[in-house]
C-alpha positions in Angstrom: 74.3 -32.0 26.2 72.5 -33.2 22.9 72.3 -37.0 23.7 71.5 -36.1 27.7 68.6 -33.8 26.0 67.0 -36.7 23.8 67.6 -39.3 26.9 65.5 -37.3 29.2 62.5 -37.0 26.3 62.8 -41.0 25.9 61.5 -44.2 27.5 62.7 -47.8 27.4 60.0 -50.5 26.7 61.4 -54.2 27.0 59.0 -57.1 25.9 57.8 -58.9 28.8 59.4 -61.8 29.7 57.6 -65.0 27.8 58.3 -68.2 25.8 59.1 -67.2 21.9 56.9 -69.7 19.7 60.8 -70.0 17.5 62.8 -70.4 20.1 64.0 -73.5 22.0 61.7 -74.3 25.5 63.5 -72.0 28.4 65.5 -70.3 26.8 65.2 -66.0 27.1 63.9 -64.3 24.5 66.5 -61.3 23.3 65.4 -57.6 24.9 64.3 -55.6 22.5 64.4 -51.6 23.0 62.6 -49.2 21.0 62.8 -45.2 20.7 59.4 -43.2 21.6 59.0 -39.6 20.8 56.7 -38.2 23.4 53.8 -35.9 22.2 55.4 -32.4 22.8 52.5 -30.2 24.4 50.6 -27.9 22.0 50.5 -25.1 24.9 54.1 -25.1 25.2 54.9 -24.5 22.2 56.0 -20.9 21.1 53.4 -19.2 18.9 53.4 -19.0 15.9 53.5 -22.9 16.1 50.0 -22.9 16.9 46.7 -22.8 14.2 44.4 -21.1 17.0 47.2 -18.4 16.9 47.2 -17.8 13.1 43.6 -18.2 12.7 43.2 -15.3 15.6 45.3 -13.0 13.5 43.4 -13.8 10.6 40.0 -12.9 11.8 41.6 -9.6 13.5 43.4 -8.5 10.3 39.7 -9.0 8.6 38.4 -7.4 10.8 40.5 -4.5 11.2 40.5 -4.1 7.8 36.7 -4.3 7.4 36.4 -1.3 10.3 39.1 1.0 8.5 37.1 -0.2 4.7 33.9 0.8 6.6 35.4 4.0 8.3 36.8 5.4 5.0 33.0 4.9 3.6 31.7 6.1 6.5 33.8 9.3 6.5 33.3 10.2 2.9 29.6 9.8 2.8 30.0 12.0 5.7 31.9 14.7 3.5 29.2 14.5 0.8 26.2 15.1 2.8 24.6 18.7 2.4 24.7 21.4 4.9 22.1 21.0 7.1 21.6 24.5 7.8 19.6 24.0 4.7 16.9 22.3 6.8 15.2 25.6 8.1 14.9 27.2 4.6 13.5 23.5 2.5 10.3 23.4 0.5 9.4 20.6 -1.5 9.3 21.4 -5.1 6.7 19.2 -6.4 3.4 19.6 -6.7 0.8 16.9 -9.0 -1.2 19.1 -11.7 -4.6 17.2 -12.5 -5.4 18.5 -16.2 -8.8 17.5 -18.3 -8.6 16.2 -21.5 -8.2 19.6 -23.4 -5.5 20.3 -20.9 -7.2 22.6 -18.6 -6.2 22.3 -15.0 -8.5 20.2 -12.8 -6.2 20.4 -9.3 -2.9 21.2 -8.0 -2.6 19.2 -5.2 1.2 19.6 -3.4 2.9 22.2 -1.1 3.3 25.5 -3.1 0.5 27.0 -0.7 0.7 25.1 2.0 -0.2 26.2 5.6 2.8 26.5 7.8 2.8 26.1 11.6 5.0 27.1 14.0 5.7 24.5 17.3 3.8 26.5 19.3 0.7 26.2 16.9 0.8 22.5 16.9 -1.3 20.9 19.5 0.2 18.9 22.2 -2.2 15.7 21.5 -1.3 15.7 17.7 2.7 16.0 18.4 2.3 13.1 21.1 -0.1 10.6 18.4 3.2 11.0 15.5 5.9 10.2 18.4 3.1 7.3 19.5 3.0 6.5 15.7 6.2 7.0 14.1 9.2 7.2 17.0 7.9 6.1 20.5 12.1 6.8 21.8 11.9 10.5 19.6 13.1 12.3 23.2 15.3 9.6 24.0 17.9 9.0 21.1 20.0 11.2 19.0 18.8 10.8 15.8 18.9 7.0 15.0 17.2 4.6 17.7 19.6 1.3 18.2 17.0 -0.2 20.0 14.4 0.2 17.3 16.7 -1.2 14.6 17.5 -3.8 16.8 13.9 -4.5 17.1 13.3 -4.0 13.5 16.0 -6.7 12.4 14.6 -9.1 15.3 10.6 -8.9 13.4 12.3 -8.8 10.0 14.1 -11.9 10.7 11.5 -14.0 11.9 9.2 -13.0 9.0 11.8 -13.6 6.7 10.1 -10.5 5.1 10.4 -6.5 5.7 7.7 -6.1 8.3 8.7 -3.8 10.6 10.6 -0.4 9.8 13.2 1.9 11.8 13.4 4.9 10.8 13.4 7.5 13.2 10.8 11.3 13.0 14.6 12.5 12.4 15.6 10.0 9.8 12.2 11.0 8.3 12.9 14.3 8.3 16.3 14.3 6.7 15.2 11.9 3.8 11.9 14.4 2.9 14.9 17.2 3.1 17.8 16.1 1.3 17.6 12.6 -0.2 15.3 10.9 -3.1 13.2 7.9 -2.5 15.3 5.3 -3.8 16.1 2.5 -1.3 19.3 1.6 -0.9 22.2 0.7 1.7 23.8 3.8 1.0 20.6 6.4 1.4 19.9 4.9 4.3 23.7 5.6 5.5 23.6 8.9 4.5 20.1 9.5 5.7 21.0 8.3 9.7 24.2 10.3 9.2 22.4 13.4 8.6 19.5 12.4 11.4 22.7 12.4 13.7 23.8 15.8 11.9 20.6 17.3 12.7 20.1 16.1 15.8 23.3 17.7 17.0 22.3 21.0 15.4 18.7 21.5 16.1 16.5 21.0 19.1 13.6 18.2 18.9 11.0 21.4 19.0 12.8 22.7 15.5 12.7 19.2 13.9 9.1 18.0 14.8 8.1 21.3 13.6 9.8 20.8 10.3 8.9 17.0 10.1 4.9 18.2 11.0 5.3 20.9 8.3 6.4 18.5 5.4 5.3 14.9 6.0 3.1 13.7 3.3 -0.3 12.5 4.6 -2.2 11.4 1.3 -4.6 13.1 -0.6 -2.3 16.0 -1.4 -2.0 16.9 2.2 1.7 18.3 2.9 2.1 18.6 6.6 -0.7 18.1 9.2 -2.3 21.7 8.6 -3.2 20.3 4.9 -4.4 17.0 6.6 -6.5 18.5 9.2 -8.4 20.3 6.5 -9.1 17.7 3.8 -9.9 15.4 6.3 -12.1 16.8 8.1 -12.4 20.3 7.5 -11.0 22.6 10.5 -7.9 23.9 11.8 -5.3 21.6 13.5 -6.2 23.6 16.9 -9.8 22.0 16.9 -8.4 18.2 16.1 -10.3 15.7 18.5 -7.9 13.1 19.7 -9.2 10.7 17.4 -9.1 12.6 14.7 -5.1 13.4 15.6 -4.4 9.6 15.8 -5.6 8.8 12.5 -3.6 11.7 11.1 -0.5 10.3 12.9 -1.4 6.8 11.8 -1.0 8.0 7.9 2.3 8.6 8.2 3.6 5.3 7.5 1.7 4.6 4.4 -1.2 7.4 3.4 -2.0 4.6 0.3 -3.3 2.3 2.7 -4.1 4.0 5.7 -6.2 7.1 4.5 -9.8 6.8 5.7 -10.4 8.3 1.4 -9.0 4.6 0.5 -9.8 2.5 3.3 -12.0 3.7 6.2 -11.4 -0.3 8.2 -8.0 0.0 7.3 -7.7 3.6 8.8 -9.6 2.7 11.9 -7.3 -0.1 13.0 -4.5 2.0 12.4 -5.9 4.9 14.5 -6.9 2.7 17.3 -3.0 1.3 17.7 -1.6 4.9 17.4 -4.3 5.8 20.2 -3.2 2.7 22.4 0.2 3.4 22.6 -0.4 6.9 23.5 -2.2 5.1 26.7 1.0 2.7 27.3 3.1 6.0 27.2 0.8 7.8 29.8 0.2 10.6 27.2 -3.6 9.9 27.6 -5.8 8.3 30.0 -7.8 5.4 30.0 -10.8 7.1 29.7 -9.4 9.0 26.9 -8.7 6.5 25.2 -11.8 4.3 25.4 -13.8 7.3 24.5 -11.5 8.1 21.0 -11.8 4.6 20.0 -15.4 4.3 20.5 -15.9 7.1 18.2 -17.1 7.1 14.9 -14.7 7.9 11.8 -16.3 11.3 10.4 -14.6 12.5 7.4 -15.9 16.3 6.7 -13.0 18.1 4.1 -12.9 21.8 3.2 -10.7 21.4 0.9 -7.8 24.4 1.0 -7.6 27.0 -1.6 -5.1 25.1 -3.7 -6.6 22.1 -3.4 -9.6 23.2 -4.6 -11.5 21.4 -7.6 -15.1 22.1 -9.3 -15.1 17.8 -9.6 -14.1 16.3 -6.4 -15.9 13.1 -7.0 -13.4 12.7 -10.2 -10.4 14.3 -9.1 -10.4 11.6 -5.7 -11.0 9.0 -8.1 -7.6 10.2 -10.3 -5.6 10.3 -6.6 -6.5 6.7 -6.3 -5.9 5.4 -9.3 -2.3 7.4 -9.1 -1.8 5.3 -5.7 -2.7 2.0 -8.1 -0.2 3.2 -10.9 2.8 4.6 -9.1 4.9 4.0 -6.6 4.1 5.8 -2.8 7.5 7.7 -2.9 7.0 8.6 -6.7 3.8 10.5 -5.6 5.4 11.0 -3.0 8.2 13.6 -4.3 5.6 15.0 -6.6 6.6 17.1 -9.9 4.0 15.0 -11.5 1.7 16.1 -14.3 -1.5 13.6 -14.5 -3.3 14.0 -17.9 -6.9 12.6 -17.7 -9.6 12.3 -19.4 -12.4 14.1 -18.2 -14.3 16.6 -20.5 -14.9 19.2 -18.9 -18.7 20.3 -20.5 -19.9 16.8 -20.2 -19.0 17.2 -16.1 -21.1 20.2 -15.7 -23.8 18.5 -17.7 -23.4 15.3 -15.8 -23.5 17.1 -12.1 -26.6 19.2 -13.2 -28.3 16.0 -14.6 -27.9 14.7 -11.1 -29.2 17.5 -9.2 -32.3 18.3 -10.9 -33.1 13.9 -11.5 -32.7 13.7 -7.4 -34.8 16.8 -6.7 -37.5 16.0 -9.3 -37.4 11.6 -10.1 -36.3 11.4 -6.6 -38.8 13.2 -4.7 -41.4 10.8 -6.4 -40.0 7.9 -6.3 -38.3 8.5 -2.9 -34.7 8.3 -3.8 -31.9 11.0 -2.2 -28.8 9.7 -3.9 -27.6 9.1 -7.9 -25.0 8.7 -9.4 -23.4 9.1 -13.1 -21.2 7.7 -15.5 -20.1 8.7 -19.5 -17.2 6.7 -21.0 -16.4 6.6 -24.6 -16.7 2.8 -25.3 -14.1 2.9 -28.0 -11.4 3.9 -25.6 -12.8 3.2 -22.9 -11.9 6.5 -21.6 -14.0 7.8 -18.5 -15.4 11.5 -19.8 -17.5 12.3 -16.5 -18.3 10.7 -13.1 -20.5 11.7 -10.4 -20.4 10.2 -7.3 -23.5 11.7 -5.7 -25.4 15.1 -5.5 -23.2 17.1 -3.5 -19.6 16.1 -2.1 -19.3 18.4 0.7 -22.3 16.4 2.0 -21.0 12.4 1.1 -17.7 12.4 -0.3 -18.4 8.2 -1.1 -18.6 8.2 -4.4 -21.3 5.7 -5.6 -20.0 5.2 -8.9 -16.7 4.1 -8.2 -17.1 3.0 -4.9 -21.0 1.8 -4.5 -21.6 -2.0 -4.9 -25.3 -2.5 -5.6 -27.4 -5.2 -7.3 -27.8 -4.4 -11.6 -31.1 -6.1 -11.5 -32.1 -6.8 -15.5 -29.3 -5.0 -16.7 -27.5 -8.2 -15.8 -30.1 -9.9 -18.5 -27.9 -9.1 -21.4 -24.8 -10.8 -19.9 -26.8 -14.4 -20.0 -28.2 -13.8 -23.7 -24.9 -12.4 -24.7 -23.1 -15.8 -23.5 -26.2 -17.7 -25.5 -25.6 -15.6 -28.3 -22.0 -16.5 -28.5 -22.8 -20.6 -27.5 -24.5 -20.5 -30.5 -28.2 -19.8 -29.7 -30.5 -18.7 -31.7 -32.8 -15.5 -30.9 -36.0 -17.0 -32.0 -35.3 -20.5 -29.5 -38.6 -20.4 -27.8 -39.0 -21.1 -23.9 -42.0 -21.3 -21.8 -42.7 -18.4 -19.8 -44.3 -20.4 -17.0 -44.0 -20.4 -13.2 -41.2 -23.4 -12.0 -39.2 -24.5 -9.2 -35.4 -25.6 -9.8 -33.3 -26.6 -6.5 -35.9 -25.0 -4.0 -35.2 -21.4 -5.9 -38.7 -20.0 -7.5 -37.9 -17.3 -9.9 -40.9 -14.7 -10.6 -41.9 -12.5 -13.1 -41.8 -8.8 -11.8 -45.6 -8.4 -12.7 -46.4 -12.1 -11.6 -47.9 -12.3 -15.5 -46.2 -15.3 -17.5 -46.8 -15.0 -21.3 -46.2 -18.9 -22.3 -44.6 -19.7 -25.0 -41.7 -17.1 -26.2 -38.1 -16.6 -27.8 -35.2 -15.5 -26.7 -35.6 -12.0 -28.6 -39.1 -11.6 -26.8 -37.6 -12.4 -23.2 -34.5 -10.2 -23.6 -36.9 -7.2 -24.7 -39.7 -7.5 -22.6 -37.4 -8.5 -19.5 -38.9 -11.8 -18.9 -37.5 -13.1 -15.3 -38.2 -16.8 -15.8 -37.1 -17.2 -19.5 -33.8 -15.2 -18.6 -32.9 -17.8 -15.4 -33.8 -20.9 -18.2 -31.2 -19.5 -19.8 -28.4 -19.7 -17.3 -29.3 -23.0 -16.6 -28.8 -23.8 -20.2 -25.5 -22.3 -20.9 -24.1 -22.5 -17.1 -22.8 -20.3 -14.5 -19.7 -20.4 -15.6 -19.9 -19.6 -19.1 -21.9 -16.5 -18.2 -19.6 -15.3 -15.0 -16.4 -15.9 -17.9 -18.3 -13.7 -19.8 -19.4 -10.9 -17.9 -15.4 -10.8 -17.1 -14.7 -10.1 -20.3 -17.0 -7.9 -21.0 -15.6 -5.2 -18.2 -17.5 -6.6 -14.9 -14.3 -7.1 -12.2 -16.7 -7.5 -9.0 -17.1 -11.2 -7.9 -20.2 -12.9 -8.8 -22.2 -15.5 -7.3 -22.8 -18.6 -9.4 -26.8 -19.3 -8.0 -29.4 -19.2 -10.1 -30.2 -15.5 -9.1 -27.5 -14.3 -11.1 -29.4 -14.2 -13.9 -31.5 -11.5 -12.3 -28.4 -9.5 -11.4 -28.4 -10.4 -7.5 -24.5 -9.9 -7.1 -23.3 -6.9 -6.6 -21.3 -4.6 -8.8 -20.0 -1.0 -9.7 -21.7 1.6 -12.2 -18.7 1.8 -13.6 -17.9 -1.7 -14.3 -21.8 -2.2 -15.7 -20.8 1.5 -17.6 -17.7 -0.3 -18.7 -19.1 -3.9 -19.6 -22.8 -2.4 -21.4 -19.4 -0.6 -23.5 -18.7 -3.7 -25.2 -21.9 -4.1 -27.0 -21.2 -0.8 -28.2 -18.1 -1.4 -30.1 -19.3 -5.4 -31.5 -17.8 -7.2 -28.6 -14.5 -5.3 -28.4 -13.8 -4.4 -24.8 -11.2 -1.8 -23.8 -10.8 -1.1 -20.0 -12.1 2.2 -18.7 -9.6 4.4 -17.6 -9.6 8.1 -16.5 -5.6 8.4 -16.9 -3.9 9.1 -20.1 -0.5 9.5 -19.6 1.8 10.9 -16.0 4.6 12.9 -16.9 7.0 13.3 -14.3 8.8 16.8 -13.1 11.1 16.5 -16.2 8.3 15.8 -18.4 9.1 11.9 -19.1 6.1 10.1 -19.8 6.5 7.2 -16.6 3.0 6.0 -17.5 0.8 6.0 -20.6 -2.8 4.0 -21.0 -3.1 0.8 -22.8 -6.0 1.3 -24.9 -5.5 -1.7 -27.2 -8.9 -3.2 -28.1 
C-alpha cells in the first residue's frame, strides 16, 4: 500500500533518444529515470499547515484581547464616574476677584449671582443659534455624535493639525459638570461616557437648559442670561437674532470670538452660526440676510456682581488674563488677580477726564480723551481711562486707540543720536528742503537757520528733527523706539520722524517711562501676581529692569 501510494504521486522522465558525444556512433544511450516529488497543494493541506491560518489566529487573539483590554477600561471608568443625578443641583465654584493694589476688590466676575433660566425662559432663536453653533445633530444622537467625530478625525487628518472639534452640547455639559480641563484620552472617555449617562437620564429640554445656564461666554458671563447683559445690556427675551448668533458663536472660544477682544473676529463667527441656522430651515432667507447685514452694537449693563466703578481698567485686566492664562484655567475660575491700580489716582484720573473734555474740549472741539499713569520704575499701570464715560464707548482709547504721537515721537530720533554719539550742540540748518519728493515743514512755516540739536528738540523744530533720521537711519531709530516700550509697527519713511505711524498711549506712556528711570525700560503691566482657588501663585510679573 506504501510503494502503490508513492507510485501514484510519481512520474517517469527518460532522456530523449539522441547520440551521446562519449559514446560510440549508433549505439543507445542508457535510460535514465529520475524520482519527482510533485508540489502537494497548499489548499489541501489540513490547517494548521498553513501561514494564512496562523496569521488569522494571530490577528483575532490581538484583537480579542485588545476588545476585552479596552472593555475592562471601559467598564471601570464607567464605575468611577459620578452620579449624574448631581447634574440638576451643580454650580460652578469659581469666581475671579479683581483686587487693586492695596487689596481692595475691583470685580467679582463668575457665577455666585448668576441669573438662572428656566427652558421655558430661553428663547427659541437663541437655543436653535448654540445647536447651529455647537451640535447641529443635538436632537438626533444620544449623547456623542459618531458622525461628527468621524468628521472631526477626517478635517484633523488632512490638516495634520487639530482643526475641527467633536464634542457634543452634552459632552459639553458633562465636562463643565464633573470633570477638570485637562485634555487627555481618558477625560475625554469619561466625559462621552457620562454624555451617554445623561443622555439616558435627562431629556434634551433638562440638558440645554443646564448647558445654557453654565457655558462660559467670556467676559465673566456664566450662562447666556450673564451674556445677554454684558453684551448688550437687556434680557435674553429681547435678544435680536443677531445678537443670539454671536452669543452662540462664543461658545467655542470666548478669547477669540468676543466682540470685547475682536469685533471682525466676532462678526465672522456670528455670520457662520447665522448661516447654518438657514441650511437647517430654523430661519429664513430673509432672516438671515437681514441679521447679517446688521451692525455689531455692543451696549452692556453690566449685572450687579459684575459691577465695577473702573470698567475701562477692569476689561483691560480680563484681557490681559486671556494673554496670561490658559482659556480653561479662566475658565474653571477660583482665580484671585492682584493688580495694580490705585484706587485715588483712578478717581483723580476719570475726573481729570471729564472736566478736560467738557472745558479744553469744548474749545478746541474735541469729545473724547483718554488717560494713562504708570510708575516708570516698575512699570506698573496705576490708572487708565479709556474715554469719558463707558456706558457710552466701551473702546478704550488708551489701550486700544492707535493714533499718530506727532512730536512726541521727536525724542525717539534725538534719543537714538544721543546714544550714536551725537552731540546736543551739532548744529543743523533749519531751512526748507526736499529729500526723495517728501518736503517736511515747520508747523508755523518759520525756519530759524542755523541751530543745534538741543534747540530743535526743545523748540520742536520739524525740519531739524527729519535731518536727523536721515543721519542716524530708520532703523537705528525704529530699534530704538522698541526698546524703549513702543510695540506698534512703524513705518520706516521719512515722516517717522514726525510721529506719522501710529501707536498706543500706553505704549508712548510706557516708552516716555524710560527717560524717566536713565534708559532703563521695564514693561508696563497692570497684573502682579494670579493666585489660583488654592492660593498658588500660577503667575507673578517680571519686573526686572
Amino acid at each position: 500500500m506504501g510503494t502503490r501510494r508513492v507510485h501514484q504521486s510519481q512520474v517517469n522522465l527518460s532522456s530523449s533518444p539522441a547520440t551521446s558525444s562519449g559514446s560510440p556512433s549508433g549505439t543507445t544511450p542508457a535510460r535514465s529515470r529520475r524520482l519527482v516529488q510533485k508540489t502537494p497543494d497548499p489548499w489541501r493541506r489540513p490547517l494548521y499547515y498553513r501561514p494564512l491560518f496562523w496569521a488569522v489566529l494571530l490577528l483575532g487573539a490581538l484583537g480579542a484581547s485588545g476588545v476585552s483590554r479596552g472593555y475592562r477600561v471601559w467598564r471601570t471608568t464607567e464605575a468611577q464616574l459620578p452620579a449624574v443625578s448631581q447634574l440638576l443641583t451643580y454650580e460652578r465654584n469659581g469666581t475671579i476677584t479683581i483686587q487693586a493694589d492695596d487689596g481692595t476688590v475691583l470685580q467679582k466676575i463668575g457665577p455666585a449671582t448668576r441669573e438662572k433660566l428656566a427652558y421655558d425662559d430661553i428663547p427659541s432663536i437663541l437655543i436653535a443659534a448654540f445647536i447651529a453653533a455647537e451640535d447641529q445633530r443635538f436632537y438626533e444622537h444620544q449623547g456623542v455624535d459618531s458622525q461628527a467625530i468621524a468628521r472631526a478625525l477626517l478635517a484633523n487628518v488632512r490638516q495634520r493639525d487639530v482643526v475641527e472639534g467633536a464634542s457634543t452640547i452634552t459632552q459639553q455639559l458633562a465636562r463643565i459638570a464633573f470633570l477638570d480641563q485637562q485634555r487627555s484620552f481618558q477625560r475625554k472617555t469619561r466625559e462621552a461616557l457620562l454624555a451617554l449617562k445623561i443622555s439616558e437620564t435627562y431629556e434634551k429640554s433638562v440638558v440645554l437648559e443646564r448647558y445654557l445656564n453654565l457655558v462660559y461666554l467670556g467676559a465673566g458671563a456664566y450662562g447666556v442670561a450673564d451674556a445677554a447683559w454684558i453684551y448688550f445690556g437687556k434680557s435674553v427675551a429681547d435678544l435680536t437674532l443677531s445678537e443670539s448668533a454671536l452669543i452662540a458663536g462664543m461658545a467655542p472660544a470666548p478669547s477669540v470670538y468676543s466682540p470685547l477682544v475682536d469685533p471682525e473676529a466676532a462678526r465672522q463667527q456670528r455670520n457662520i452660526v447665522i448661516r447654518r441656522m438657514l441650511e437647517n430651515g430654523s430661519i429664513t432667507q430673509a432672516e438671515a440676510s437681514t441679521a447679517i447685514a446688521s451692525d455689531i452694537v455692543i451696549t452692556p449693563k453690566e449685572p450687579k456682581f459684575l459691577y465695577s466703578e473702573f470698567p475701562y481698567f477692569t476689561i483691560y485686566i480680563q484681557k490681559q488674563l486671556n494673554e496670561l492664562l490658559p482659556p480653561e484655567v479662566i475658565e474653571a475660575g477660583g482665580l484671585n488677580v492682584e493688580t495694580t491700580l490705585n484706587i485715588d489716582w483712578q478717581r483723580k484720573a476719570q475726573t481729570t477726564i471729564r472736566e478736560t473734555v467738557e472745558t479744553t474740549g469744548k474749545r478746541q472741539r474735541f469729545s473724547q480723551a483718554s488717560l494713562v499713569a504708570i510708575d516708570p520704575r516698575s512699570g506698573e499701570i496705576k490708572a487708565v481711562v479709556g474715554g469719558t464715560d463707558f456706558n457710552e464707548s466701551q473702546f478704550n482709547r488708551a489701550t486700544q486707540a492707535h493714533r499718530q504721537p506727532g512730536s512726541t515721537f521727536k525724542t525717539f530720533v534725538y534719543t537714538t543720536a544721543i546714544a550714536a554719539g551725537f552731540s546736543p550742540h551739532k548744529t543743523y540748518a533749519d531751512t526748507k528742503f526736499v529729500v526723495d519728493g517728501y518736503e517736511p515743514k515747520n508747523y508755523s512755516n518759520r525756519y530759524s537757520g542755523t541751530v543745534d540739536i538741543n534747540k530743535a528738540l526743545t523748540s520742536s523744530i520739524n525740519i531739524v528733527a527729519v535731518k536727523v533720521l536721515i543721519d542716524v537711519g530708520f532703523e537705528p531709530v525704529i530699534e530704538m523706539a522698541k526698546r524703549m516700550g513702543i510695540e506698534s509697527e512703524l513705518r520706516p519713511t521719512y515722516s517717522l520722524a514726525l510721529g506719522a505711524s501710529e501707536v498706543t498711549l500706553l505704549e508712548l506712556t510706557s516708552a516716555y517711562g524710560t527717560l524717566a528711570t536713565q534708559g532703563k525700560h521695564t514693561p508696563a503691566h497692570g497684573i502682579r501676581r494670579i493666585l489660583d482657588s488654592s492660593g498658588a501663585v500660577i503667575y507673578e510679573s517680571d519686573t526686572t529692569v
